[in-house]
C-alpha positions as CSV (number, residue, x, y, z in Angstrom):
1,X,-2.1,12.6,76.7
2,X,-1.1,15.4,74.2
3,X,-1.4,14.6,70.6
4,X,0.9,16.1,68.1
5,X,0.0,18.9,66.0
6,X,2.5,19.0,63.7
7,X,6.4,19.2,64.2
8,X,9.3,20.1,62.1
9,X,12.8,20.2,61.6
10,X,15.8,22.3,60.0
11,X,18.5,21.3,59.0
12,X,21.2,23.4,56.9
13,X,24.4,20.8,57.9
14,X,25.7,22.6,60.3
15,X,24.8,22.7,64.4
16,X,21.5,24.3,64.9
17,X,19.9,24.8,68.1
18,X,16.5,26.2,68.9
19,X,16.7,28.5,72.1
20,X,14.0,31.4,72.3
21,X,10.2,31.2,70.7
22,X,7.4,33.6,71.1
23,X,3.8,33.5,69.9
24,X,2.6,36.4,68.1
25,X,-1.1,35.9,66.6
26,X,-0.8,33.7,63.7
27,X,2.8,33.2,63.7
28,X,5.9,31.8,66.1
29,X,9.0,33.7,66.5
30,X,11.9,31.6,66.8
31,X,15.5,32.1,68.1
32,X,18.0,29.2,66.1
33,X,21.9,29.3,67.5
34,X,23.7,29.0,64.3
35,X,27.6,27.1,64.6
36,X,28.8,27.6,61.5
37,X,32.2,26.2,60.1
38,X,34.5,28.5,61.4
39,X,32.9,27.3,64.7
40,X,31.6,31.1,64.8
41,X,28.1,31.0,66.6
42,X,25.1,32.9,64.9
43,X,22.0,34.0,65.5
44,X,18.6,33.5,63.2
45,X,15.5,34.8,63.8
46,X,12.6,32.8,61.8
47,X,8.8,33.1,61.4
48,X,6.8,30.0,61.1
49,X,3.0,29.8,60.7
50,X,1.3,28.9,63.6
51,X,-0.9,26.8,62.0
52,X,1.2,24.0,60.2
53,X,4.9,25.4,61.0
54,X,5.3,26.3,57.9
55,X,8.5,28.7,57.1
56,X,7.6,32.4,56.0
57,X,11.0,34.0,56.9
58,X,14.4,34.1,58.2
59,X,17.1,36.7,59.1
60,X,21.1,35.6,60.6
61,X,22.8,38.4,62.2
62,X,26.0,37.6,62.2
63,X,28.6,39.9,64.5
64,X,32.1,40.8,63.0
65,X,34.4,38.3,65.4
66,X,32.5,37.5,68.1
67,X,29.9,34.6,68.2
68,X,26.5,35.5,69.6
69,X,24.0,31.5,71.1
70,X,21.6,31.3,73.7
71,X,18.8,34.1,71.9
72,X,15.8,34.7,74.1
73,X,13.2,36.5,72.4
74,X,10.5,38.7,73.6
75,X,8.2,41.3,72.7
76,X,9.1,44.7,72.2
77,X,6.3,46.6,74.1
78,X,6.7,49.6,72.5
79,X,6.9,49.6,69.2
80,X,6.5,46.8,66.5
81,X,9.6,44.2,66.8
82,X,11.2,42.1,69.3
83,X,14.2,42.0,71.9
84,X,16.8,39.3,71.5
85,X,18.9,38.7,74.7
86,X,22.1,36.7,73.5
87,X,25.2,36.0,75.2
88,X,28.4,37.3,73.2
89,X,31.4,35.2,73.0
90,X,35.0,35.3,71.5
91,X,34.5,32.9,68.3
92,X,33.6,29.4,70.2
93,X,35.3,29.7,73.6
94,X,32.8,30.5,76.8
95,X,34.9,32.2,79.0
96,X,34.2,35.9,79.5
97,X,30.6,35.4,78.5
98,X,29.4,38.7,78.0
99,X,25.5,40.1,77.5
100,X,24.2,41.7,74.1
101,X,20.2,43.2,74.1
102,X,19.5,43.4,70.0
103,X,16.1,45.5,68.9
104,X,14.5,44.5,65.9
105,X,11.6,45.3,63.7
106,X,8.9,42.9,62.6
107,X,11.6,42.0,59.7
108,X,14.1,41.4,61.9
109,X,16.3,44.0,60.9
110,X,18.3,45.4,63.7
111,X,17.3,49.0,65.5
112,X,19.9,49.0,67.9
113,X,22.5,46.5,69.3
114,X,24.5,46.8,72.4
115,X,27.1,44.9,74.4
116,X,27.5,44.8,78.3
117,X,30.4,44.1,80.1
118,X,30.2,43.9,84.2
119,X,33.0,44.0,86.2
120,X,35.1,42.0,87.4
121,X,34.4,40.1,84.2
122,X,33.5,36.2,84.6
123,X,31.8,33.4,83.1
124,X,28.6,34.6,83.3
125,X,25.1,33.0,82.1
126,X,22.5,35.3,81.2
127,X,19.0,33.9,82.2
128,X,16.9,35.8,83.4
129,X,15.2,38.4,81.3
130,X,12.0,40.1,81.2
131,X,10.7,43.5,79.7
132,X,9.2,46.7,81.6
133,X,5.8,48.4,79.7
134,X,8.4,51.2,78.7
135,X,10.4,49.1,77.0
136,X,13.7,48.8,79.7
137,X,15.0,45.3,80.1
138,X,15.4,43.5,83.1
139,X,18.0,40.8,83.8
140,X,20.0,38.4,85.7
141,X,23.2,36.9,85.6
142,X,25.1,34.1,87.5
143,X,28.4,33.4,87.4
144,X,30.3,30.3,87.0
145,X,33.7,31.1,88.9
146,X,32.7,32.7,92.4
147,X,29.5,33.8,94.3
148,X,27.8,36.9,92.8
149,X,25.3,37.3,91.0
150,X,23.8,40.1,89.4
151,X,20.5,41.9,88.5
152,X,20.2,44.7,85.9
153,X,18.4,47.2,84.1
154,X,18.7,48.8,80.6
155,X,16.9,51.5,79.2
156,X,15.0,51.2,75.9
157,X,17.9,52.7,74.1
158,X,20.0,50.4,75.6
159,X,21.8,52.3,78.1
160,X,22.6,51.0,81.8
161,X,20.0,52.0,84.6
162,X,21.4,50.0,87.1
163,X,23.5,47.0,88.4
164,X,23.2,45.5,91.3
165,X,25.9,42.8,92.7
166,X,25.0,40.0,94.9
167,X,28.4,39.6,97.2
168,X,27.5,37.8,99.5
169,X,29.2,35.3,102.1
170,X,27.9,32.3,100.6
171,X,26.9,31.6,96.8
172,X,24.2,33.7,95.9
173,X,23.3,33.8,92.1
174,X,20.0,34.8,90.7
175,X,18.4,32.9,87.3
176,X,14.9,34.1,86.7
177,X,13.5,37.6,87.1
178,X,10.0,38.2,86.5
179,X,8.1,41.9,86.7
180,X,4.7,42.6,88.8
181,X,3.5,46.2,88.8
182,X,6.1,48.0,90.3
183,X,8.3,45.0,91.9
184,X,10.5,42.9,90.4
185,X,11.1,39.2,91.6
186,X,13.9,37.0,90.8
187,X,15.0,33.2,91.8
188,X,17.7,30.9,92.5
189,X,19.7,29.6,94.8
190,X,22.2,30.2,97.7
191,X,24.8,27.7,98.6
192,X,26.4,26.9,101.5
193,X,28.2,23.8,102.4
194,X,28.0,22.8,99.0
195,X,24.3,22.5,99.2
196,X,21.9,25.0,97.4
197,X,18.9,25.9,98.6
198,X,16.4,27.9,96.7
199,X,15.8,31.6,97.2
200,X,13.5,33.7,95.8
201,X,14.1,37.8,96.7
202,X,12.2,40.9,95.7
203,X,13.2,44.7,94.2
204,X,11.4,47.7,92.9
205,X,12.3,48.6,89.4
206,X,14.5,50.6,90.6
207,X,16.6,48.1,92.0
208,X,16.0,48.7,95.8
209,X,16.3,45.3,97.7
210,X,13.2,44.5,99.1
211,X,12.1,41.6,101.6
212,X,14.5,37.9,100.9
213,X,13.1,34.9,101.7
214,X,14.7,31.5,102.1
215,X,13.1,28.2,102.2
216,X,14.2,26.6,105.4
């Protein structure tokens, strides 16, 4: 059995959610979704000790209308700081999810911000993310309200390599990507007869569909 280290909790009155955490040496990064009054979602970036959780520092971004929850964090792998992937929503309502890469520096103040948009626009959940040695971002999106899915790549200054749609005759959606030399592999599920069945698929990081595979 696992004993408990230590454990602690926040609490600032309003709904706070822990989403993303990353270790770095001596310290945790942590992602908090932020619902404020004006049932405005946030997003806080805190450092905690490693040791005993203890708080060192906070930052809330907080965007001009929209509302920013779900805030994966991971290491920026080429210069000091982090990469926040964070969907972007109009004030509290979850239609028209869209997808928003944030850069910051060790202190959490913002480098660069951008929002991405694919089209046609749908409900879509952001999952997958993971981060190429240059710094591009990978990703994967499912959507809620038909069958594609998506897979995506953005440049370190946050401009669009490539998107690639999953149309396929049955449900295909894609919800974790993960990056091996020069292939990417991502997973999920197709559905057909209103059963889903996992799949698993492969690309080069250049988005070239490689070999699928299906679990019979």
């Amino acid at each position: 059995l696992a004993n408990i280290v230590w454990s602690k909790r926040f609490d600032r009155g309003d709904g706070e959610n822990g989403v993303g955490i990353l270790q770095k040496q001596d310290t945790l990064i942590v992602g908090i979704d932020l619902q404020n009054a004006l049932v405005n979602y946030e997003l806080v970036l805190m450092k905690l000790r490693l040791t005993d959780g203890a708080f060192i520092m906070s930052k809330k971004i907080t965007p001009d209308v929209r509302g920013l929850f779900n805030s994966y964090v991971l290491r920026d792998p080429v210069q000091p700081g982090y990469i926040i992937s964070t969907h972007t929503i109009e004030n509290s309502s979850y239609a028209d999810m869209k997808h928003t890469v944030i850069r910051v520096d060790e202190e959490f103040n913002v480098r660069k911000s951008q929002l991405f948009s694919f089209s046609p626009v749908t409900n879509d959940f952001y999952t997958g993310l993971a981060v190429l040695p240059n710094g591009s971002v990978i990703g994967t999106a499912s959507s809620q309200t038909n069958a594609d899915g998506y897979l995506y790549r953005i440049n370190e200054d946050n401009t669009g390599v490539f998107i690639k749609r999953f149309n396929a005759p049955t449900d295909r959606r894609l919800y974790r990507v993960a990056v091996s030399g020069q292939q990417l592999m991502a997973v999920g599920g197709a559905i057909s007869n209103g059963q889903e069945d996992f799949f698993v698929t492969s690309f080069d990081i250049n988005g070239v569909l490689g070999a699928a595979c299906n679990l019979e």
